[in-house]
C-alpha positions as CSV (number, residue, x, y, z in Angstrom):
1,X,237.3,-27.7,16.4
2,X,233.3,-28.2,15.4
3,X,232.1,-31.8,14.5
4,X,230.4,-30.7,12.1
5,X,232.7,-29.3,9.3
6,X,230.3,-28.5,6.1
7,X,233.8,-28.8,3.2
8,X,231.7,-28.7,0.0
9,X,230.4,-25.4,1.5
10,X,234.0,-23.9,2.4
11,X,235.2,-25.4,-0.8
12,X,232.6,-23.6,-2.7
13,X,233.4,-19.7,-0.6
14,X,237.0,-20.2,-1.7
15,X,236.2,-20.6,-5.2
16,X,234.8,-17.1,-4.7
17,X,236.8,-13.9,-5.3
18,X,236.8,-11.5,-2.2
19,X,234.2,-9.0,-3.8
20,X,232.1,-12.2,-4.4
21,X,232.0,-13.1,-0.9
22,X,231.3,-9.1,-0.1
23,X,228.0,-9.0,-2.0
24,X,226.9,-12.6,-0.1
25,X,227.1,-10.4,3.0
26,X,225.5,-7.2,1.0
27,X,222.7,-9.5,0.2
28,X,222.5,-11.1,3.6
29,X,222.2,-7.7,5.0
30,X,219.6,-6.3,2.4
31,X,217.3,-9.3,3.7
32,X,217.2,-8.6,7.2
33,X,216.2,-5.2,6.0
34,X,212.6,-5.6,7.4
35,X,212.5,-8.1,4.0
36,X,213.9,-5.9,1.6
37,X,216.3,-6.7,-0.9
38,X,217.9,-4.6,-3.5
39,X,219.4,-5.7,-7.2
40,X,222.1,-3.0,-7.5
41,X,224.9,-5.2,-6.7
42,X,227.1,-2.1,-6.4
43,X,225.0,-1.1,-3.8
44,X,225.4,-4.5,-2.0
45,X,228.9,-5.0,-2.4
46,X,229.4,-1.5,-1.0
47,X,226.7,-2.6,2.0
48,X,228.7,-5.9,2.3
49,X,232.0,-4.4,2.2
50,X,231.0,-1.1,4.8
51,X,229.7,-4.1,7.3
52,X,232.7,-6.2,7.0
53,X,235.1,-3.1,7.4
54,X,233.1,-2.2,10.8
55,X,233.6,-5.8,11.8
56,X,237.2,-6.3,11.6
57,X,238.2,-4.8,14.9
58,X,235.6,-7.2,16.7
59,X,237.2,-10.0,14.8
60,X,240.5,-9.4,15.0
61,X,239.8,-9.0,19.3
62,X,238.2,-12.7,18.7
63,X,240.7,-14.3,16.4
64,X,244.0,-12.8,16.8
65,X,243.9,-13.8,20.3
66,X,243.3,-17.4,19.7
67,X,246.0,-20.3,20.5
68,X,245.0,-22.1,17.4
69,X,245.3,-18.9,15.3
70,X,249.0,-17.8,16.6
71,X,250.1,-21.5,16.4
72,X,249.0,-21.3,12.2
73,X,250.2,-17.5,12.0
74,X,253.8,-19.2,13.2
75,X,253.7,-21.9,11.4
76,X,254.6,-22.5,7.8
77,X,250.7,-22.4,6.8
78,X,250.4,-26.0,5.7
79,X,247.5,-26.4,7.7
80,X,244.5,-27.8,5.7
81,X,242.8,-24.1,5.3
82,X,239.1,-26.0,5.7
83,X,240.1,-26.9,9.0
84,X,241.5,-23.3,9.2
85,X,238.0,-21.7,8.3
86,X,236.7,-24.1,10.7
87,X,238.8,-23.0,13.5
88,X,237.9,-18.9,12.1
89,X,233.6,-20.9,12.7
90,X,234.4,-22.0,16.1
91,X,235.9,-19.0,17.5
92,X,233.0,-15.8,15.7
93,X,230.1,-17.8,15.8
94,X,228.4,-17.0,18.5
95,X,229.2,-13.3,17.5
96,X,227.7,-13.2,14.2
97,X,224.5,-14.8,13.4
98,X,223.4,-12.3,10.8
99,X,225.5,-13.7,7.6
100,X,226.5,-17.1,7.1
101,X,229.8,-18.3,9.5
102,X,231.9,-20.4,7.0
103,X,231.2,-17.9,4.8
104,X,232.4,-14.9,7.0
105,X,235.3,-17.3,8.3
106,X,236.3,-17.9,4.4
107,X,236.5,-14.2,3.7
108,X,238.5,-13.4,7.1
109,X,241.3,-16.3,6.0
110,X,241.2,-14.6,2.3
111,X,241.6,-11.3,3.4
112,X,244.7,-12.5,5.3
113,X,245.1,-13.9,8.7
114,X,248.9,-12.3,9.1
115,X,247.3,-9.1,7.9
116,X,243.9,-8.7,10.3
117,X,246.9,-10.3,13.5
118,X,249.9,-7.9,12.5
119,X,250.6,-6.5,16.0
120,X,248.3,-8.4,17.7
């Protein structure tokens, strides 16, 4: 697992709603648009959401296939989910530079770890 760990900054993703964290991406992607952003939010939300769809298969390959990940997906999920997030960090980062990690790791454990691994 990383040593470094940033909780306040995991704590404060999970305090966001799934179409929150879809607009973070939206808006991550809208400023590596040669520098341009955009303010309709549905517009980034859809950008954020369309990226993360096209994502999942990559991150399901990554994740699904992790020890760690089938050792919490058979468990009774009272792992602490920071150091679950974590665990999402360790194994995508070096995939995905382009929006923040613990915030793409929050929205992969929100969107549902047994769901994204189902017949994995």
């Amino acid at each position: 697992m990383s040593e470094y760990i940033d909780e306040e900054m995991i704590k404060e993703y999970l305090d966001l709603d799934i179409e929150e964290l879809y607009v973070i991406i939206g808006s991550e992607l809208s400023q590596n648009e040669l520098g341009l952003g955009t303010d309709d939010i549905k517009e980034v939300l859809e950008k954020g959401e369309k990226w993360f769809s096209e994502q999942k298969p990559k991150i399901r390959q990554l994740v699904c296939g992790s020890i760690m990940i089938k050792k919490y997906l058979n468990s009774e999920h009272t792992d602490n989910r920071i150091e679950i997030i974590s665990t999402i960090a360790d194994i995508i980062a070096a995939h995905f530079s382009i929006v923040p990690i613990f915030m793409l790791s929050t929205l992969v454990f929100k969107e549902g770890l047994g769901t994204l691994c189902d017949g994995f």
